[in-house]
Each structure stands twice: as structure tokens, then as C-alpha cells.
C-alpha positions as CSV (number, residue, x, y, z in Angstrom):
1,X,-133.9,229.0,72.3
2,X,-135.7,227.7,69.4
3,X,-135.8,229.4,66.0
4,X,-137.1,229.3,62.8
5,X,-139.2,230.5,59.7
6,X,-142.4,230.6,58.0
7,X,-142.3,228.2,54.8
8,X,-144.1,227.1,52.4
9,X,-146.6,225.1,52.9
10,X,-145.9,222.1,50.3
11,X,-143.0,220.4,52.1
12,X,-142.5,222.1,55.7
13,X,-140.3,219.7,56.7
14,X,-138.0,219.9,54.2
15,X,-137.9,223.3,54.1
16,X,-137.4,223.2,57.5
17,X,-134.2,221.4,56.8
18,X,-133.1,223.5,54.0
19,X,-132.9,226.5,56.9
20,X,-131.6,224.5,59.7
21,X,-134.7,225.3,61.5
22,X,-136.3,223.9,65.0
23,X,-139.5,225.1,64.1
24,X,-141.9,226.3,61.2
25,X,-145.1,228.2,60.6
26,X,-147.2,228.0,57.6
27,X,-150.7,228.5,56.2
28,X,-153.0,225.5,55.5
29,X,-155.4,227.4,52.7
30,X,-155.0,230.5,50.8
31,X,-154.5,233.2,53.4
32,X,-156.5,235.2,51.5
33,X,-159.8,233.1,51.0
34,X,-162.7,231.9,53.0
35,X,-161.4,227.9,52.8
36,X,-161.6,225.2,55.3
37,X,-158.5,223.1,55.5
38,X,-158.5,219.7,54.6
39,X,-156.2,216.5,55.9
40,X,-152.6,216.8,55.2
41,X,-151.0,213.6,54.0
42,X,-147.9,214.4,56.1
43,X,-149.7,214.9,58.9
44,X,-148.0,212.0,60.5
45,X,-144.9,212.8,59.4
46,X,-145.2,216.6,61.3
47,X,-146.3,215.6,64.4
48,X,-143.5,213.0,64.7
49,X,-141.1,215.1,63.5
50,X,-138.9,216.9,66.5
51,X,-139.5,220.5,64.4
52,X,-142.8,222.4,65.9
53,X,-145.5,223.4,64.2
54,X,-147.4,227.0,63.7
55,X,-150.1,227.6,61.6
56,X,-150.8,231.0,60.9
57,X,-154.7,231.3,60.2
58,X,-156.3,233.6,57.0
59,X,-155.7,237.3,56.7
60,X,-159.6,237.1,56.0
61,X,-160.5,236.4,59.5
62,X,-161.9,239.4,61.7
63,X,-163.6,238.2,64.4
64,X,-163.9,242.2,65.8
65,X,-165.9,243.2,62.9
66,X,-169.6,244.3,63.7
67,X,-170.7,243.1,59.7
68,X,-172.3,240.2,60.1
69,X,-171.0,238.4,57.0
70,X,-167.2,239.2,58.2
71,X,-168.0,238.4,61.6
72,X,-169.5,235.0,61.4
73,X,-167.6,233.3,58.9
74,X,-164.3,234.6,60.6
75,X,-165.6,232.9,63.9
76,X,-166.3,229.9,61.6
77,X,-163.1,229.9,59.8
78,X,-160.8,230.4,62.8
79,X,-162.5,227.2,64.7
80,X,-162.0,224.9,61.6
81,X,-158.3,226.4,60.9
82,X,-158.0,225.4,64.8
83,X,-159.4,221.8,64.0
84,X,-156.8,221.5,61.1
85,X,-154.1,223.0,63.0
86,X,-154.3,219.9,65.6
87,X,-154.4,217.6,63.1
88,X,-150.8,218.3,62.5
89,X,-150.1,218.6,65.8
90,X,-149.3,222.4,66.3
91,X,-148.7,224.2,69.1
92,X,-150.6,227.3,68.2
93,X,-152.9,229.1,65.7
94,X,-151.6,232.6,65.0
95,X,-154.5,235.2,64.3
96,X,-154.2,238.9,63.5
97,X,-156.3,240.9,66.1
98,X,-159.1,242.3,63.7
99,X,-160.4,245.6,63.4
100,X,-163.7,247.5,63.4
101,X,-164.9,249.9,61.3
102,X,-165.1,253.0,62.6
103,X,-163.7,254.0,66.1
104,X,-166.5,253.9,67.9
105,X,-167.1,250.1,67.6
106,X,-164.1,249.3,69.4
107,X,-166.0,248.4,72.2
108,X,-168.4,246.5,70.6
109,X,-165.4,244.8,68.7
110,X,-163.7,243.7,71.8
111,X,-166.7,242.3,72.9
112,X,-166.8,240.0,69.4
113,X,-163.5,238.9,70.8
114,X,-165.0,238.1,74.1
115,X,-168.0,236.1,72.6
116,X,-165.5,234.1,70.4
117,X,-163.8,232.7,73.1
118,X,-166.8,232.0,75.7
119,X,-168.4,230.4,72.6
120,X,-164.9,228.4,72.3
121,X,-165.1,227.4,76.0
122,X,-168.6,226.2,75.6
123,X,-167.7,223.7,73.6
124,X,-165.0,222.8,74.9
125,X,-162.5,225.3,73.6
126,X,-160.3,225.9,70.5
127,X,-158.5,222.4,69.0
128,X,-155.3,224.4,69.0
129,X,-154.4,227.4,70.9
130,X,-155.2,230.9,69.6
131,X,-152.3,233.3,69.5
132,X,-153.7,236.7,69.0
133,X,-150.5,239.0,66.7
134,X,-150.2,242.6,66.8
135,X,-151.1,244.2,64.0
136,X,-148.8,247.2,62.2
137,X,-151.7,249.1,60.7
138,X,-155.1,250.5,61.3
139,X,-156.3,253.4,63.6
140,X,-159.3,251.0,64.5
141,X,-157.0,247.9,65.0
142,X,-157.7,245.7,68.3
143,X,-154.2,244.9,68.5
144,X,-152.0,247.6,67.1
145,X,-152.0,250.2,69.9
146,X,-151.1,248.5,73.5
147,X,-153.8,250.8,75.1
148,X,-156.3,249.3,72.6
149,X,-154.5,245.6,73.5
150,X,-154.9,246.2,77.2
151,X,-158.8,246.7,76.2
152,X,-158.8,243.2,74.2
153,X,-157.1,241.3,76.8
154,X,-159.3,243.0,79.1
155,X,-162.2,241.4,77.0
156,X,-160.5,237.8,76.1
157,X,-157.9,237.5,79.2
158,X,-160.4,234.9,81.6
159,X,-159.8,232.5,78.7
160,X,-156.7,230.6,77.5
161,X,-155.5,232.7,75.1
162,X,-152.0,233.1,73.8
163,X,-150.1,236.1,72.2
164,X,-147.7,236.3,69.2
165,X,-145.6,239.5,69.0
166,X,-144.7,240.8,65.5
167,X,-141.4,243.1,66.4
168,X,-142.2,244.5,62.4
169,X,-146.0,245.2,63.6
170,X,-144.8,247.2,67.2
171,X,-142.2,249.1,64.9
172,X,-144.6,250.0,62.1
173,X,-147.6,250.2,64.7
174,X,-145.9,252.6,66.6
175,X,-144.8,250.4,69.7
176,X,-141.1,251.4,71.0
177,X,-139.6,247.7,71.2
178,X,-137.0,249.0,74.0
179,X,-139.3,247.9,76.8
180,X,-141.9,246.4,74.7
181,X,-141.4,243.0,76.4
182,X,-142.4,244.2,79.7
183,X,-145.1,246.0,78.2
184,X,-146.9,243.5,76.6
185,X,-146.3,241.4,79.5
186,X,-147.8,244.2,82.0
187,X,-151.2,243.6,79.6
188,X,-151.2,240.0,78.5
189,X,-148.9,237.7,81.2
190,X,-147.3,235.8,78.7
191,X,-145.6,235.8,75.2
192,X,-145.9,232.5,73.1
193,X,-144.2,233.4,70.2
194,X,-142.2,236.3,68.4
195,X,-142.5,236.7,64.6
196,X,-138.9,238.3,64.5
197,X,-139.0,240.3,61.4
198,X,-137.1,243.9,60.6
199,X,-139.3,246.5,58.8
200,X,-138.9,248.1,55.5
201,X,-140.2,251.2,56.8
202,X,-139.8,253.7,59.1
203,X,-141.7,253.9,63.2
204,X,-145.6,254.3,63.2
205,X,-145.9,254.4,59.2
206,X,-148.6,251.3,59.9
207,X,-147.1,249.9,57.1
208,X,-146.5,246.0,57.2
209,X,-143.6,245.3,55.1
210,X,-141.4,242.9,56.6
211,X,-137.1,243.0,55.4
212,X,-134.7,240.5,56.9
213,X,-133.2,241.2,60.1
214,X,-129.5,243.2,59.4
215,X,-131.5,244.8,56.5
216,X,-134.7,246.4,57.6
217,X,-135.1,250.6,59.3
218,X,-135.2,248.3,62.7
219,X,-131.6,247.8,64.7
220,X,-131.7,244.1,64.4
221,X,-129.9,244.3,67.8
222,X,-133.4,244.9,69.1
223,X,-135.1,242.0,67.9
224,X,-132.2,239.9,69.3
225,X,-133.4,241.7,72.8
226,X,-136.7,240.9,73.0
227,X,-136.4,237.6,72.2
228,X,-134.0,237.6,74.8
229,X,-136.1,239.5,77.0
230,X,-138.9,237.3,76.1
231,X,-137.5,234.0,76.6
232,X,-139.8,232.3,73.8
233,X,-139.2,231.0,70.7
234,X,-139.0,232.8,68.0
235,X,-139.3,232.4,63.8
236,X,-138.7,234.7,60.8
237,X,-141.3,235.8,58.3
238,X,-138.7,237.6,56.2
239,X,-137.8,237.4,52.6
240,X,-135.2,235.4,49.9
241,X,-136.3,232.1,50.6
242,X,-133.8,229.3,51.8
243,X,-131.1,231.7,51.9
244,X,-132.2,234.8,53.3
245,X,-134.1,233.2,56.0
246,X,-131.2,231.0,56.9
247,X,-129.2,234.2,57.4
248,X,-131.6,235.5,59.6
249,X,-131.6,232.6,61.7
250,X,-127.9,232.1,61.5
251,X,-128.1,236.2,62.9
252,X,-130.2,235.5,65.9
253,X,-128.8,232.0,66.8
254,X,-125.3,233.4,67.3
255,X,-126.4,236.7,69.6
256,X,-128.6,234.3,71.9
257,X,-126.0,231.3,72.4
């Protein structure tokens, strides 16, 4: 079982080794602005290295919304994050699952989603695999509820398109992570990747505030079962750096041997 943590994106690698860590996700821009990446000088060095790479693309990208200025550049942005993303040789592109604006766009939101990936496939599809997240917030959200997920993947599922489940996102989304494995797997086939993060506050607040694992309103016993349950890997996107992420890997490394 390979785990590991979202770093910063100056030094991956050797912040990968500061945490013991198999694999590593990181941003290439400002999460928060409308910037194509540009080459990486390690590049090399990352897709040599025997750690796996995640890139987790801009908050900024919504792909659902029906605003033509969200919509477009976030189809934009997502393909070139995807370009930069295989440039150092990741295995996927984690993307939140958008939202509309009012509830009765959800339709017309999931069908953004469709159009995003049949544009993809027309030319020849994404550089790096997508890996849609579940989102902890939002009574539009595509991906927070699982009966609004089942709807997306109902949209998006003829393509090759992965999912990432947030175990902080089900909690705060209101998604009982008991069964949740078999649940999403009921809806999407497959899980790619669990951000395995406890939550700082309580079941269906849709608050996204993620703690470390024995610290969070979450039994951290939980998490440990559904990456058990999901048999994928699995990284941290908690707090205290170095130290507190190490911890949390330490956590889940010695329930799954």
C-alpha cells in the first residue's frame, strides 16, 4: 500500500524524503489563479524518481458552471494543467467536481462535464488522467452528494475518467464512510486515489477543514478502513508540515502492514 502527502511544490522530492513518503501531490501554479503551468526543471528528476506523482489542479476550475467566463477557461485550464501534469510524469490530475449555480442547472452542469470529456476524446484525450474529488460543501455540488455523483458519472462514465475520494469531503459532505467504499464503487467502478484526511468539524457541516488523522471529529480507524477497503493508494493533505504529516503516515502505515 503506497502512502504519502501533499507538499510543497518547490522540492517534492525532498520533501518526499523528509516524510518517508512513496508518493506526493502538489500544485503546479497558484491554486487559486487562472495560470498555465510552465516546464519544471526537475522534471527529469520526478519522473525518474521511484516516488509517484499527483498534481492536484486549481481550485478555480469549474467545468459544471453554466457562466461562460467560469466555464471556458476552466475547460482551458484543466487541459493545460493535464499537459503540465505529464510533463512530470504523473499518474493523475486531481479536480474538484464543480458546482452550478442554482439547483436547477444541475443537469445542464453535468452535461458541461459530459462535453469536457467528449471534447477531450476528440482530440485525443486528457495528457494525464482526470481524477474527479468529492467535494465537502455546496448544496449545488456535482460531487458532494453520491445521488448527485451517480448523475455525473452517469454524464462522464463512457470516458476514462478516474475518481479521488476525500474521506474529510464524505464526512463534511454528509457521506457515512462505513460503507462508503462500496458506495462509490456501486457509482463509479473504481477508486484511484484517497486523500486520507480527518475533519475539523463535525458530519454534513460542508465545511472543508482538514486536521490530521488521530486529531480530527473523524475515528481515524475509519480512514484506515477505507483505504483498506479500497485497496488504492492513499496520501495525506493534513497539517504541521514534515512532522505532522509524517505522523499521519507513520498512523496508517502500521494499521495496513
Amino acid at each position: 500500500m503506497r502512502i504519502g502527502a501533499h507538499v510543497d511544490p518547490a522540492e517534492p522530492l525532498a520533501e518526499a524524503a523528509a516524510r518517508g513518503a512513496d508518493l506526493v501531490q502538489f500544485f503546479l501554479t497558484d491554486p487559486q489563479k487562472w495560470i498555465d503551468p510552465k516546464d519544471r526543471p526537475d522534471a527529469e528528476a520526478l519522473i525518474a524518481s521511484d516516488v509517484d506523482i499527483y498534481i492536484h489542479a486549481p481550485y478555480r476550475i469549474n467545468v459544471a458552471s453554466s457562466n461562460n467566463r467560469i466555464r471556458i477557461p476552466s475547460r482551458k485550464l484543466l487541459f493545460s494543467h493535464a499537459a503540465g501534469a505529464a510533463k512530470v510524469g504523473a499518474k493523475g490530475l486531481i479536480v474538484h467536481g464543480g458546482h452550478v449555480e442554482n439547483a436547477d442547472g444541475l443537469d445542464a452542469g453535468f452535461d458541461n462535464w459530459r462535453k469536457t470529456f467528449a471534447y477531450a476524446a476528440e482530440e485525443g484525450g486528457f495528457a494525464t488522467p482526470v481524477l474527479i474529488e468529492n467535494t465537502a460543501g455546496g448544496d449545488n455540488a456535482c460531487a458532494r452528494r453520491f445521488d448527485a455523483l451517480a448523475r455525473l458519472w452517469d454524464a462522464v462514465g463512457e470516458y476514462e475518467v478516474g475518481f479521488c475520494l476525500d474521506t474529510c469531503h464524505a464526512h463534511a459532505g454528509g457521506e457515512d464512510l462505513l460503507d462508503i467504499v462500496d458506495r462509490v464503487k456501486a457509482i463509479t467502478g473504481r477508486i484511484d486515489l484517497i486523500h486520507a484526511n480527518n475533519s475539523r468539524d463535525g458530519f454534513d457541516s460542508g465545511r472543508d477543514r482538514h486536521d490530521n488523522l488521530a486529531a480530527g471529529e473523524i475515528d481515524p480507524e475509519l480512514i484506515v478502513a477505507v483505504i483498506r477497503a479500497a485497496n488504492a493508494p492513499a496520501l495525506v493533505e493534513t497539517p504541521g508540515g514534515a512532522d505532522g504529516q509524517t505522523a499521519d503516515i507513520t498512523y496508517l502505515r502500521e494499521r495496513l502492514a
